[in-house]
N, CA, C and O atoms as a GROMACS GRO file, in nm:
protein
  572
    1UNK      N    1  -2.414   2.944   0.037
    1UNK     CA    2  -2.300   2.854   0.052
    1UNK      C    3  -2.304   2.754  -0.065
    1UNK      O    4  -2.410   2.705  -0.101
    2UNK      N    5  -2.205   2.728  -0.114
    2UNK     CA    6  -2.173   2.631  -0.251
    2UNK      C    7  -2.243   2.520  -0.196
    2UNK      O    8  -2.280   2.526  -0.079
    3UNK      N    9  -2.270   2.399  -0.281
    3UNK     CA   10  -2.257   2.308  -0.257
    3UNK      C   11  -2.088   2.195  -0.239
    3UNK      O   12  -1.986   2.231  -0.298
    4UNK      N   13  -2.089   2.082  -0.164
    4UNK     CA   14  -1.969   2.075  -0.131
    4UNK      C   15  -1.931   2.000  -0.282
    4UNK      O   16  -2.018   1.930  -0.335
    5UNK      N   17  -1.810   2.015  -0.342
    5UNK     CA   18  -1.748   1.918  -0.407
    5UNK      C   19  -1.745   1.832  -0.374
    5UNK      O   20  -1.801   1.820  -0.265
    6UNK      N   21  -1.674   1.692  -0.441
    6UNK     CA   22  -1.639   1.602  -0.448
    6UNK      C   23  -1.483   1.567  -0.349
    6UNK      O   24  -1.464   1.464  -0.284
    7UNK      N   25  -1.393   1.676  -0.361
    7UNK     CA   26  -1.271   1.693  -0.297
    7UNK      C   27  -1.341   1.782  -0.145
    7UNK      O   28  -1.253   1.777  -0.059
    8UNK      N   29  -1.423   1.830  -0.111
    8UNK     CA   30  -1.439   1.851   0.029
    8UNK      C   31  -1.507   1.770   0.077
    8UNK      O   32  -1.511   1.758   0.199
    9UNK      N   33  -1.606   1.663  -0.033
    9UNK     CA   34  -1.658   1.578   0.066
    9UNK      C   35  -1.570   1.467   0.110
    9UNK      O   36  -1.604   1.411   0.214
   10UNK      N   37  -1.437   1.414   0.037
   10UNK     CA   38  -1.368   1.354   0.059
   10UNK      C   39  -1.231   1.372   0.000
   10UNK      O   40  -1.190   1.322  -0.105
   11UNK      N   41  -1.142   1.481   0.119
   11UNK     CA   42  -1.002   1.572   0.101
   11UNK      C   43  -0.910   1.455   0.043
   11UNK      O   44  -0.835   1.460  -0.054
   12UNK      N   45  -0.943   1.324   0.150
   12UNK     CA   46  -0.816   1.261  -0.001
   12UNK      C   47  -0.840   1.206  -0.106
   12UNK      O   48  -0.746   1.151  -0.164
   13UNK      N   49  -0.936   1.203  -0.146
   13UNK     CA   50  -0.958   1.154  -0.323
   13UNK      C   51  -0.843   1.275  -0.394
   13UNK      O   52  -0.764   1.256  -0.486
   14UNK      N   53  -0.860   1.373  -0.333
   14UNK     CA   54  -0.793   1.482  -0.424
   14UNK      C   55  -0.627   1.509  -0.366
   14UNK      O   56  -0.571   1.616  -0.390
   15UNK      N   57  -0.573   1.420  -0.304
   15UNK     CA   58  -0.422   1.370  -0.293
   15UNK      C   59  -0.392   1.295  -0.347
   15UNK      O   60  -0.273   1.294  -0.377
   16UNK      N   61  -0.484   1.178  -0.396
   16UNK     CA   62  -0.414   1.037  -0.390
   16UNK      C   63  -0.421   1.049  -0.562
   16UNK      O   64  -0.514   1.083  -0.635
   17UNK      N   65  -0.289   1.007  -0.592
   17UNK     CA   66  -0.238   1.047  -0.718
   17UNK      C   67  -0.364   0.901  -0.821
   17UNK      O   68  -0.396   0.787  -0.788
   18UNK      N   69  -0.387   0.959  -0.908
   18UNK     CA   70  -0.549   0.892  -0.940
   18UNK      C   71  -0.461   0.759  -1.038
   18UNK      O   72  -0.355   0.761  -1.100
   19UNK      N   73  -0.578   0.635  -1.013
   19UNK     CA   74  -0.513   0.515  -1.081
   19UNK      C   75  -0.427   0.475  -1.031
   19UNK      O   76  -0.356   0.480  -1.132
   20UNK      N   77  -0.347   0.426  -0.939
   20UNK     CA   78  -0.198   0.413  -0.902
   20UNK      C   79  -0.223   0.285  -0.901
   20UNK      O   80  -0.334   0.232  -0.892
   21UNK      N   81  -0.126   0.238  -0.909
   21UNK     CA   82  -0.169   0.059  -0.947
   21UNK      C   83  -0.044  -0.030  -0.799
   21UNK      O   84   0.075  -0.056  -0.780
   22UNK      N   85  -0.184  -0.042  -0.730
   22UNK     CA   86  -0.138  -0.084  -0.624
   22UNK      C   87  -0.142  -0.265  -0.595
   22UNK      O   88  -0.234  -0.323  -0.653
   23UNK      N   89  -0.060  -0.339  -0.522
   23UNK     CA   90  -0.064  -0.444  -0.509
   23UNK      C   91  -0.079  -0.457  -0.371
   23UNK      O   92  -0.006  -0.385  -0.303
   24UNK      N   93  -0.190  -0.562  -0.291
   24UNK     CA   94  -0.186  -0.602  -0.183
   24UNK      C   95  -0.202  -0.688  -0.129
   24UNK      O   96  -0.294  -0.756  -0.172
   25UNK      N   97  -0.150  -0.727  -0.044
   25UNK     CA   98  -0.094  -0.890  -0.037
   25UNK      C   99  -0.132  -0.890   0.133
   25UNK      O  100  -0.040  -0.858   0.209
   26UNK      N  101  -0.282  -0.928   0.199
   26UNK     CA  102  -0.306  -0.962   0.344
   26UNK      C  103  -0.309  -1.137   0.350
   26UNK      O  104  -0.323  -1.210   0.252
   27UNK      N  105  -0.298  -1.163   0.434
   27UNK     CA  106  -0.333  -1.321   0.438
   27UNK      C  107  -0.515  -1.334   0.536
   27UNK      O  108  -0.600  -1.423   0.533
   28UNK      N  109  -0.509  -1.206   0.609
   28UNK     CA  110  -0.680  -1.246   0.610
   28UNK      C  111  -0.782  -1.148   0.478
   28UNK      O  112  -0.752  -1.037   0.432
   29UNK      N  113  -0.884  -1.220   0.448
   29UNK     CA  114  -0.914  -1.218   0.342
   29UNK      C  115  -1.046  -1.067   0.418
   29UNK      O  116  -1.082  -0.959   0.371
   30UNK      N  117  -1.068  -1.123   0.514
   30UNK     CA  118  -1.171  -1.022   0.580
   30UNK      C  119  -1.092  -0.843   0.546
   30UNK      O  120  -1.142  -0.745   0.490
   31UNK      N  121  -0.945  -0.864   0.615
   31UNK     CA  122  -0.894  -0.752   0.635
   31UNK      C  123  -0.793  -0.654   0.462
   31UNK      O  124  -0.749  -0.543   0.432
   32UNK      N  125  -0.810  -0.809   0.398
   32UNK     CA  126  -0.779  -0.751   0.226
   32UNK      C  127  -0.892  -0.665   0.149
   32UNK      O  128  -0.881  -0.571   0.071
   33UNK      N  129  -1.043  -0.753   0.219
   33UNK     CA  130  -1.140  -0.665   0.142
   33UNK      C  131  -1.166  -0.540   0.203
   33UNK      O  132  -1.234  -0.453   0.149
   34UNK      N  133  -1.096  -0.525   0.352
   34UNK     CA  134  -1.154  -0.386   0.372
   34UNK      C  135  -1.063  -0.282   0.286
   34UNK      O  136  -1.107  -0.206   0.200
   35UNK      N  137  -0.953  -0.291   0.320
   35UNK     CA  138  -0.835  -0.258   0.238
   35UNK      C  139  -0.836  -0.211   0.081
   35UNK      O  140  -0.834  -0.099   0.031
   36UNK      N  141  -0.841  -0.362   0.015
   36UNK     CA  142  -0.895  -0.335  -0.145
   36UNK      C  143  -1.021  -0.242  -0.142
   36UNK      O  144  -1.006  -0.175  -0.244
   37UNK      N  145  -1.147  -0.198  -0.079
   37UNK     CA  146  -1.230  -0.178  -0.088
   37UNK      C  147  -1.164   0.022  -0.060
   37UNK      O  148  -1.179   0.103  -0.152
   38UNK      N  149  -1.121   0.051   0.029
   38UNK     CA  150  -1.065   0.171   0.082
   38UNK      C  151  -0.967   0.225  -0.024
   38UNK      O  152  -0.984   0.342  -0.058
   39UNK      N  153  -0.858   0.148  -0.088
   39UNK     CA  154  -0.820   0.174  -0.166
   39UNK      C  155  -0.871   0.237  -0.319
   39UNK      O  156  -0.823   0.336  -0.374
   40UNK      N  157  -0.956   0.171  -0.358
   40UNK     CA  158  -1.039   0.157  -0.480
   40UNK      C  159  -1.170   0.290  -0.451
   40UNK      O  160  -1.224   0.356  -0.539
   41UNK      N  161  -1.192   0.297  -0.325
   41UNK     CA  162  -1.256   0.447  -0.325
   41UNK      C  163  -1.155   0.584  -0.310
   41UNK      O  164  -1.192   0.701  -0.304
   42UNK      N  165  -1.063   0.550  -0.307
   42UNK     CA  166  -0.926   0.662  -0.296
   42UNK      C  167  -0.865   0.640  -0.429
   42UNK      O  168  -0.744   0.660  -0.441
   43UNK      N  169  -0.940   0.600  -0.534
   43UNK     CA  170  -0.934   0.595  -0.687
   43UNK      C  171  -0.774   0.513  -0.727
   43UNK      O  172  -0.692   0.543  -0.814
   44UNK      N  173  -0.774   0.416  -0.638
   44UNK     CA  174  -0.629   0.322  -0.721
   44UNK      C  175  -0.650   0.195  -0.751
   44UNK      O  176  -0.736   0.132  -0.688
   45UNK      N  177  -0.591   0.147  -0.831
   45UNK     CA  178  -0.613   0.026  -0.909
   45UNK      C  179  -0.573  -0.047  -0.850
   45UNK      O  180  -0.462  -0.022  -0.804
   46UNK      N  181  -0.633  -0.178  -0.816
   46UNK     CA  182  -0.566  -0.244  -0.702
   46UNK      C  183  -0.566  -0.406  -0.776
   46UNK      O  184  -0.640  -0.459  -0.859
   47UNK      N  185  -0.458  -0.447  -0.712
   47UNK     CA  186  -0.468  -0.596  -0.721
   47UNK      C  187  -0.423  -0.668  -0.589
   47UNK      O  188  -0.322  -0.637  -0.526
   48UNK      N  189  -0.506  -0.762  -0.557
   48UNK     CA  190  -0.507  -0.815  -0.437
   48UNK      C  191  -0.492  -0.960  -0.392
   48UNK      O  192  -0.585  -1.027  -0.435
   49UNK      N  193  -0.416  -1.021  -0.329
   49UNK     CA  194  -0.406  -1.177  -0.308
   49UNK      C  195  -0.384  -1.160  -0.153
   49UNK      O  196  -0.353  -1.064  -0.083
   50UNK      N  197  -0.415  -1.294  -0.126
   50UNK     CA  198  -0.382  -1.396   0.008
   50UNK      C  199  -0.310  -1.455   0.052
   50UNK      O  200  -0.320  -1.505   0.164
   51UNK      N  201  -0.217  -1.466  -0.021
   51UNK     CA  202  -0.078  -1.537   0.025
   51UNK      C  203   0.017  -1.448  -0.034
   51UNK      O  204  -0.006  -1.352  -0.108
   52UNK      N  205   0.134  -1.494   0.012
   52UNK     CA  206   0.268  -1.459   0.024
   52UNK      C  207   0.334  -1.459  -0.079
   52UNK      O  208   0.394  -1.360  -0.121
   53UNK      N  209   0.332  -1.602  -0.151
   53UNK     CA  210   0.364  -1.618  -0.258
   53UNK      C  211   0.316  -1.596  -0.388
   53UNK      O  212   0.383  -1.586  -0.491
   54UNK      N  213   0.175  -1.589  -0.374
   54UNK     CA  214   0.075  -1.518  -0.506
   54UNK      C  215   0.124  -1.405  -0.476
   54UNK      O  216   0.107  -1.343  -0.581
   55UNK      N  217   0.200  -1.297  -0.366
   55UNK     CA  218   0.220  -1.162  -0.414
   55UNK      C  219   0.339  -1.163  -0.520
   55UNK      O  220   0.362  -1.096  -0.620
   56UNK      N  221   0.430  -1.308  -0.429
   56UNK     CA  222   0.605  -1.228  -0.518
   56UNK      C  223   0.602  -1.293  -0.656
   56UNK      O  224   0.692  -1.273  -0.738
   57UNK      N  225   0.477  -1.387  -0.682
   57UNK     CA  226   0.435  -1.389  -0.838
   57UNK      C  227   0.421  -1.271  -0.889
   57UNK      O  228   0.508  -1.224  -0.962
   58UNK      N  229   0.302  -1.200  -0.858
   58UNK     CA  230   0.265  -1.064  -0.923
   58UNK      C  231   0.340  -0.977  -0.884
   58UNK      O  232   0.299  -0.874  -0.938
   59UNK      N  233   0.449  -0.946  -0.807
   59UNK     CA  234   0.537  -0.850  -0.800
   59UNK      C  235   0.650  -0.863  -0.931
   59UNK      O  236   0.700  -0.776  -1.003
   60UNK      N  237   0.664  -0.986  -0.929
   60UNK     CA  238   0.780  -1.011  -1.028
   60UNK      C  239   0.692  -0.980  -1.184
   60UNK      O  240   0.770  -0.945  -1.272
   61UNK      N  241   0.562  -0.986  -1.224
   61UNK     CA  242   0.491  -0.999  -1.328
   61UNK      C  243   0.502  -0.792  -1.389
   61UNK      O  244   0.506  -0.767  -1.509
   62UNK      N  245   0.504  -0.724  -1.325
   62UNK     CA  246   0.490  -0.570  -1.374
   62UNK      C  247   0.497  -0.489  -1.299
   62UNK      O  248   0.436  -0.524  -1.198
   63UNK      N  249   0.549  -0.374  -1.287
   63UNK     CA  250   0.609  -0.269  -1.232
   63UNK      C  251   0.469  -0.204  -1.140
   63UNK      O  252   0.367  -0.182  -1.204
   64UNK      N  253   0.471  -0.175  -0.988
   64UNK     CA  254   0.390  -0.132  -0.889
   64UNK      C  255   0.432  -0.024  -0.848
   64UNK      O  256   0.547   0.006  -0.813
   65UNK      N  257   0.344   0.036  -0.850
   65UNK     CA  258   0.396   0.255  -0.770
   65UNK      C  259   0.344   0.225  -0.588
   65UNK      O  260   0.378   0.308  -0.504
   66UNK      N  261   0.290   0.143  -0.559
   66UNK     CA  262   0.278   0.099  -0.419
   66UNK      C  263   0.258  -0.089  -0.422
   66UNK      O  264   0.203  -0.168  -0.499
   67UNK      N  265   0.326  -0.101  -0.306
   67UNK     CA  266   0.290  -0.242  -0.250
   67UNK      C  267   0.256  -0.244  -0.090
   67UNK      O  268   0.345  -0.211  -0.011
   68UNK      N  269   0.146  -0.276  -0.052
   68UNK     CA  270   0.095  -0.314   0.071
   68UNK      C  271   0.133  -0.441   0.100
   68UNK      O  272   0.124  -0.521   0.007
   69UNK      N  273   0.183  -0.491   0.231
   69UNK     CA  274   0.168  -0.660   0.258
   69UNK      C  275   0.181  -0.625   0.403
   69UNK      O  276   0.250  -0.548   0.470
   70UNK      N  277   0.083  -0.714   0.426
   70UNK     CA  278   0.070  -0.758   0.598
   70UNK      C  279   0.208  -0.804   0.643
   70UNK      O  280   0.297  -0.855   0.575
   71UNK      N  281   0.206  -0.774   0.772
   71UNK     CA  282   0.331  -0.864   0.843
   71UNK      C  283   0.317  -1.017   0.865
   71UNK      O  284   0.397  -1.111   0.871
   72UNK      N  285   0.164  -1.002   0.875
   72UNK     CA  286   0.166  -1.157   0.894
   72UNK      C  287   0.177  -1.154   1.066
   72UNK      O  288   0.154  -1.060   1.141
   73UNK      N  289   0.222  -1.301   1.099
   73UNK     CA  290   0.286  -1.297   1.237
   73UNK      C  291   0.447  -1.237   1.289
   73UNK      O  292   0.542  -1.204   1.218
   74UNK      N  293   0.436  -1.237   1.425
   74UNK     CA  294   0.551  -1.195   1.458
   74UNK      C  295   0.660  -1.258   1.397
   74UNK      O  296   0.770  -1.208   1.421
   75UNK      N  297   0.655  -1.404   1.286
   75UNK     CA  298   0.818  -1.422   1.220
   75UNK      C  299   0.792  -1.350   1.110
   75UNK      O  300   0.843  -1.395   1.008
   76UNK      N  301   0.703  -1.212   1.095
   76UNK     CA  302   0.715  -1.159   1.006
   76UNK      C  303   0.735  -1.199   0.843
   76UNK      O  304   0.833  -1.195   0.767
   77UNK      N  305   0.616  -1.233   0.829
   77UNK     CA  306   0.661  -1.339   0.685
   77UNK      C  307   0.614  -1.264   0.579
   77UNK      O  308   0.614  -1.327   0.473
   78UNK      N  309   0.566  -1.129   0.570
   78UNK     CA  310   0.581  -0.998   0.445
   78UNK      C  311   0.692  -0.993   0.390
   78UNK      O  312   0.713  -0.977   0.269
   79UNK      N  313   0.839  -1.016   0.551
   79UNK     CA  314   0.923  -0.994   0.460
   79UNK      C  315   0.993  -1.006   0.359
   79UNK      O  316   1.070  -0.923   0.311
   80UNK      N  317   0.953  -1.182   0.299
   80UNK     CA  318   0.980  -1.201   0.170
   80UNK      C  319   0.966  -1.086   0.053
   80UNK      O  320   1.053  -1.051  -0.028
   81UNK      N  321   0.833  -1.037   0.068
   81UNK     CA  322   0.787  -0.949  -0.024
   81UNK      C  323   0.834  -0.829  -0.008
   81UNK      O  324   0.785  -0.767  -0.103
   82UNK      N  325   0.890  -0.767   0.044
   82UNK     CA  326   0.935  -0.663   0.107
   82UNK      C  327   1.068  -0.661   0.062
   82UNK      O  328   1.112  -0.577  -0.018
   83UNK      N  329   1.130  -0.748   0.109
   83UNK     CA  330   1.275  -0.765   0.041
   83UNK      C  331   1.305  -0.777  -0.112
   83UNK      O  332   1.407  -0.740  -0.171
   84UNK      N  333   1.166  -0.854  -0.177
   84UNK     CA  334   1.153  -0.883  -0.317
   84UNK      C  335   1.153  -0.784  -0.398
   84UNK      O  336   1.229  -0.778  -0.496
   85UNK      N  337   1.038  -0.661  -0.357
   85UNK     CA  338   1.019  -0.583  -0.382
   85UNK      C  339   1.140  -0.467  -0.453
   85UNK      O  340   1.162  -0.411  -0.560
   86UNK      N  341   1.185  -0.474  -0.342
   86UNK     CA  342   1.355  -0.435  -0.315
   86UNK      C  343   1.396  -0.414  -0.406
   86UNK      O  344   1.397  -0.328  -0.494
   87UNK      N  345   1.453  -0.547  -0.370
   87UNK     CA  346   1.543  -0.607  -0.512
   87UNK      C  347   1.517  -0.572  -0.646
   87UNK      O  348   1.591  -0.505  -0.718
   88UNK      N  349   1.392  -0.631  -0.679
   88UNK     CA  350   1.306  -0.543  -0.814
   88UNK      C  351   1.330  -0.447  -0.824
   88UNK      O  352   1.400  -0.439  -0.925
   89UNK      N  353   1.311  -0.314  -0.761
   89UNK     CA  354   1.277  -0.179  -0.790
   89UNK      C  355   1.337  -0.136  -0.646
   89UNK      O  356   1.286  -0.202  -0.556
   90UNK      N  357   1.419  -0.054  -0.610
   90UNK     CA  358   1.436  -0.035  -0.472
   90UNK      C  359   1.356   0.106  -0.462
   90UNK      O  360   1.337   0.164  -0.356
   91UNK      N  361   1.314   0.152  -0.586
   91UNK     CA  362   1.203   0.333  -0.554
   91UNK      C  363   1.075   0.224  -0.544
   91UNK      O  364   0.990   0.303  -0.503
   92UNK      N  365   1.021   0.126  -0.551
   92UNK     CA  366   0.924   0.087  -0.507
   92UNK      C  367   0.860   0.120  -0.356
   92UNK      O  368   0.900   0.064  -0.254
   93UNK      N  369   0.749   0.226  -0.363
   93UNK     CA  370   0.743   0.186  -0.208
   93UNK      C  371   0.580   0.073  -0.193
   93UNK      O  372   0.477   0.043  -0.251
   94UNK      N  373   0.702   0.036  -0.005
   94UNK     CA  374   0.623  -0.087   0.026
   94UNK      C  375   0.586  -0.027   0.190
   94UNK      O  376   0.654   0.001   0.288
   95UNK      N  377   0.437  -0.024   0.158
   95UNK     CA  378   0.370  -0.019   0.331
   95UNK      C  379   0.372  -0.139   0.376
   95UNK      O  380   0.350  -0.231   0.297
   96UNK      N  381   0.400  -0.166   0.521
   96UNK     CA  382   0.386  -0.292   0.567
   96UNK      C  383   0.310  -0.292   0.681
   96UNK      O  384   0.344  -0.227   0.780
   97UNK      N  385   0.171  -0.385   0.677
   97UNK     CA  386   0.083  -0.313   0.782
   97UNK      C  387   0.074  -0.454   0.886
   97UNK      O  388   0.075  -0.573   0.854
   98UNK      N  389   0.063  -0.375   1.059
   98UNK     CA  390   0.074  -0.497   1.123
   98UNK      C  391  -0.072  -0.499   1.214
   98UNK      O  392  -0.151  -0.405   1.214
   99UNK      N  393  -0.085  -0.599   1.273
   99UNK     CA  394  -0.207  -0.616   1.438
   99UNK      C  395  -0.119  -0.573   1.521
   99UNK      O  396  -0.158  -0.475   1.585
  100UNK      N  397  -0.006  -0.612   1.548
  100UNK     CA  398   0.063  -0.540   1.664
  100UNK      C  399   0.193  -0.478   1.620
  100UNK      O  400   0.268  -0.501   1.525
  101UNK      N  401   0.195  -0.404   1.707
  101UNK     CA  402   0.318  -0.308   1.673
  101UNK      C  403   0.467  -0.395   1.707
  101UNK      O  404   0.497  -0.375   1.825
  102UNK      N  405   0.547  -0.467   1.650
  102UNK     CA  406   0.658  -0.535   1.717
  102UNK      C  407   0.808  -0.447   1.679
  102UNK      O  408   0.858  -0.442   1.567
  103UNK      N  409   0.849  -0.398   1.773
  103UNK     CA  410   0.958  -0.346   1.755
  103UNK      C  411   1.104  -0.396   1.641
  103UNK      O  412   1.163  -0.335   1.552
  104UNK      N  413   1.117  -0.502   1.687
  104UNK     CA  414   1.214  -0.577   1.603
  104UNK      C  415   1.164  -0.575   1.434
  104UNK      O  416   1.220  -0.532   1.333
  105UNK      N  417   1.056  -0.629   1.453
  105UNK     CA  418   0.981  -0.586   1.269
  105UNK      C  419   0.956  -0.497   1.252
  105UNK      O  420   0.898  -0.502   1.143
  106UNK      N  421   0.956  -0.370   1.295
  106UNK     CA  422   0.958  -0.237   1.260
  106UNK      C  423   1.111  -0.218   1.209
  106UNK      O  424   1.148  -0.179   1.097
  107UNK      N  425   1.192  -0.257   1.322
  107UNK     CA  426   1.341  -0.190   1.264
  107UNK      C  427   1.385  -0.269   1.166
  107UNK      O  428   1.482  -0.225   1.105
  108UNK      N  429   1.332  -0.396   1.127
  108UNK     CA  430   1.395  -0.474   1.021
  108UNK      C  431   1.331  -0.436   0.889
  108UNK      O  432   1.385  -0.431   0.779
  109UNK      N  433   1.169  -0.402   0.929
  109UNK     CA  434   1.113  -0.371   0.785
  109UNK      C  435   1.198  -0.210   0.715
  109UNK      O  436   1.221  -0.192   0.596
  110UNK      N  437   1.231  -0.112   0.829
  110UNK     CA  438   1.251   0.026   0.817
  110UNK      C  439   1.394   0.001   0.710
  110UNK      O  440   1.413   0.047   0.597
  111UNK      N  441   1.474  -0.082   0.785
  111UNK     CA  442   1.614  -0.069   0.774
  111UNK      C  443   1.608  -0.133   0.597
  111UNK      O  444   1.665  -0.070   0.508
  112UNK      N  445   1.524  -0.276   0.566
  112UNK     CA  446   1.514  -0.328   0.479
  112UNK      C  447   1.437  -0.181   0.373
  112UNK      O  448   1.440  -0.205   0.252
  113UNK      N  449   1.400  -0.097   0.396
  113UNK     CA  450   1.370  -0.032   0.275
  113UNK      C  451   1.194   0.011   0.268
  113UNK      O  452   1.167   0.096   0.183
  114UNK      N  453   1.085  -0.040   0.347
  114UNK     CA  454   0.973   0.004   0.393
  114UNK      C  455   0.966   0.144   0.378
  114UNK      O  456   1.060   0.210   0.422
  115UNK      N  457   0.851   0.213   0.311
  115UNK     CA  458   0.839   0.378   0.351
  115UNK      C  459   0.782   0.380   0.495
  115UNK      O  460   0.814   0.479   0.561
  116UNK      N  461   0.702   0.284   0.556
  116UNK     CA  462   0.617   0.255   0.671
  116UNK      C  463   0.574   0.165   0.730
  116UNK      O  464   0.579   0.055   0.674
  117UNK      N  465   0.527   0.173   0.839
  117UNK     CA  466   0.513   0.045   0.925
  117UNK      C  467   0.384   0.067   1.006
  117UNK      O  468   0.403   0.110   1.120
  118UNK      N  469   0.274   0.048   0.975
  118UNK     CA  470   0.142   0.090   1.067
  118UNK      C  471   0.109   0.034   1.137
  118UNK      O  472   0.209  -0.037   1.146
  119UNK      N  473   0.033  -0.011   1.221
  119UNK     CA  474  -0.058  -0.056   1.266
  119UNK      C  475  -0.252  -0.101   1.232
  119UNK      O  476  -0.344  -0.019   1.231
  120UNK      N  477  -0.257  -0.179   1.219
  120UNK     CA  478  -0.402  -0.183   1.181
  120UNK      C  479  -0.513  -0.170   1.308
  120UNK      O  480  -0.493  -0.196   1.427
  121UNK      N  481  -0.624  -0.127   1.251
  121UNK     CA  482  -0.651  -0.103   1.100
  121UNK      C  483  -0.656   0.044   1.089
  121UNK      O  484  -0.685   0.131   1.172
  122UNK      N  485  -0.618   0.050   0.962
  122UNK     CA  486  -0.545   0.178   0.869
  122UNK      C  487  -0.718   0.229   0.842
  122UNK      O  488  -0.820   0.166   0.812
  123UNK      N  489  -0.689   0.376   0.871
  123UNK     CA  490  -0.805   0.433   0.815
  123UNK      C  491  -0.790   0.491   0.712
  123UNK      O  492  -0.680   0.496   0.658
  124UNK      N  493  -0.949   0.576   0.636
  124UNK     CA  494  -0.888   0.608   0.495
  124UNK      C  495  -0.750   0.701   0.492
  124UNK      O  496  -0.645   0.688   0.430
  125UNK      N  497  -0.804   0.813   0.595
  125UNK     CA  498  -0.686   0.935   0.574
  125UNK      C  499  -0.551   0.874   0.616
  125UNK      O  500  -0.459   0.906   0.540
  126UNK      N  501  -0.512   0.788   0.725
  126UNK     CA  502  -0.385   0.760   0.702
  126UNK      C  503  -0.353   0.660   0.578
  126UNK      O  504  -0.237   0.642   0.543
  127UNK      N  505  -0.438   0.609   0.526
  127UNK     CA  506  -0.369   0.518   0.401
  127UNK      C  507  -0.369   0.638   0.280
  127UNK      O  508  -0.275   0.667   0.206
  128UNK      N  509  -0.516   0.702   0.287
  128UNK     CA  510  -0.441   0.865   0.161
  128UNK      C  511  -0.317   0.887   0.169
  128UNK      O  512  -0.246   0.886   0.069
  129UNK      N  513  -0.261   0.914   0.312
  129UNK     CA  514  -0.134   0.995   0.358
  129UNK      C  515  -0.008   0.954   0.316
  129UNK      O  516   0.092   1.015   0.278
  130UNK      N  517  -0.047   0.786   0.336
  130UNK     CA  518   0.129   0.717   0.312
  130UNK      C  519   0.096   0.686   0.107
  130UNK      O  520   0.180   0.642   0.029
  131UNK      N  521  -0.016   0.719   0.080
  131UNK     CA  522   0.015   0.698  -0.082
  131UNK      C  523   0.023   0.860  -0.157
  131UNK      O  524   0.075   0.869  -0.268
  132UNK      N  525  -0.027   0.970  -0.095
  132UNK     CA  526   0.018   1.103  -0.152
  132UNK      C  527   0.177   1.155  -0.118
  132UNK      O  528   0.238   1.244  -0.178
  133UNK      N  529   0.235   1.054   0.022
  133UNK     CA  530   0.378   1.076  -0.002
  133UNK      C  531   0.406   0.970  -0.031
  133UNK      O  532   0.438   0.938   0.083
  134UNK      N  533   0.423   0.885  -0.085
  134UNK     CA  534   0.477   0.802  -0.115
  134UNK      C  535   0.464   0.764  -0.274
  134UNK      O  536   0.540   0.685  -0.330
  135UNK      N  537   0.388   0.812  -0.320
  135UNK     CA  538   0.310   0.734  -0.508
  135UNK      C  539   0.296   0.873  -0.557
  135UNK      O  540   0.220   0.962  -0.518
  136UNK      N  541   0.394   0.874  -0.660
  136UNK     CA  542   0.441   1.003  -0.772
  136UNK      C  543   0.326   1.014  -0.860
  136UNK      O  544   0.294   0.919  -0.931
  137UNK      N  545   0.270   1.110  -0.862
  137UNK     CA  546   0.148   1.118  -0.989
  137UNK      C  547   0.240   1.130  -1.123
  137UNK      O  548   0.348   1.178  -1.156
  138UNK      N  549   0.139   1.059  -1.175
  138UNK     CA  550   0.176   1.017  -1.359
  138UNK      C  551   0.199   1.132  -1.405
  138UNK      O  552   0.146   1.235  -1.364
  139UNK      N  553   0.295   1.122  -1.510
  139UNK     CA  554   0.330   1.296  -1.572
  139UNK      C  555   0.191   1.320  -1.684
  139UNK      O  556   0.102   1.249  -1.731
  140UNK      N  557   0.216   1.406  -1.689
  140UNK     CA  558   0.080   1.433  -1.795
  140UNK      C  559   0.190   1.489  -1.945
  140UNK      O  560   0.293   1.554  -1.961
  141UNK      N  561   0.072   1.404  -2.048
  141UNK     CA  562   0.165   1.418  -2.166
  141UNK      C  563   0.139   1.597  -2.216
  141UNK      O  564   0.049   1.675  -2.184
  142UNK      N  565   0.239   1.612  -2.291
  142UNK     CA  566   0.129   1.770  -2.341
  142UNK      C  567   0.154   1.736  -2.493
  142UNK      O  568   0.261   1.755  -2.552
  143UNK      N  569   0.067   1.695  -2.535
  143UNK     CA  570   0.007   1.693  -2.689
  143UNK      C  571  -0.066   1.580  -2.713
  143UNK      O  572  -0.117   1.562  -2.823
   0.00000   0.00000   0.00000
């Protein structure tokens, strides 16, 4: 029997379109590093803040193939960024990850333009999942 690769010891390294330069924006810092940390072993470049407004700084600063942001609480306060996002780039996709599932911020994030709406906490394979559909691998040059 072979020894296992690298892609069977871990099936989504070999989905997740490599480098993707992701932005993520939690307000607990506990639940950003698990996040940034999960991300960055699923080979994407991440940049990460704590507030709300350090994201729609760096959103507005350079073009993102994913944006993560917490919901925050039930007044849903991602959705700044979410909407920002938008506006910027509307092929931007934006995961929006919550503690509880609230109906009303589901249909507002969906309707506003969200590829998704999870629940935490996100394990690796569902966060592989929403960035191999969601984050276009880089074209490759030929020459």
């Amino acid at each position: 029997m072979p020894a296992p690769t690298r892609e069977m010891r871990n099936p989504a390294a070999s989905v997740t379109p490599h480098g993707a330069r992701v932005l993520l924006i939690h307000e607990s810092f506990r639940e950003l590093a698990y996040h940034h940390a999960m991300l960055r072993n699923l080979g994407c470049r991440v940049t990460a803040c704590t507030t709300y407004d350090e994201g729609l700084q760096l959103l507005a600063k350079e073009p993102w193939e994913l944006v993560i942001v917490s919901q925050g609480t039930a007044a849903f306060e991602g959705r700044r960024v979410l909407e920002r996002a938008i506006e910027l780039n509307r092929f931007t996709p934006v995961l929006i990850l919550t503690r509880w599932h609230d109906m009303t911020s589901y249909l507002t994030a969906m309707h506003l333009g969200a590829v998704d709406y999870v629940e935490e906490p996100l394990g690796s394979s569902e966060l592989a999942r929403v960035i191999s559909s969601n984050v276009r691998p880089k074209a490759v040059s030929a020459g």
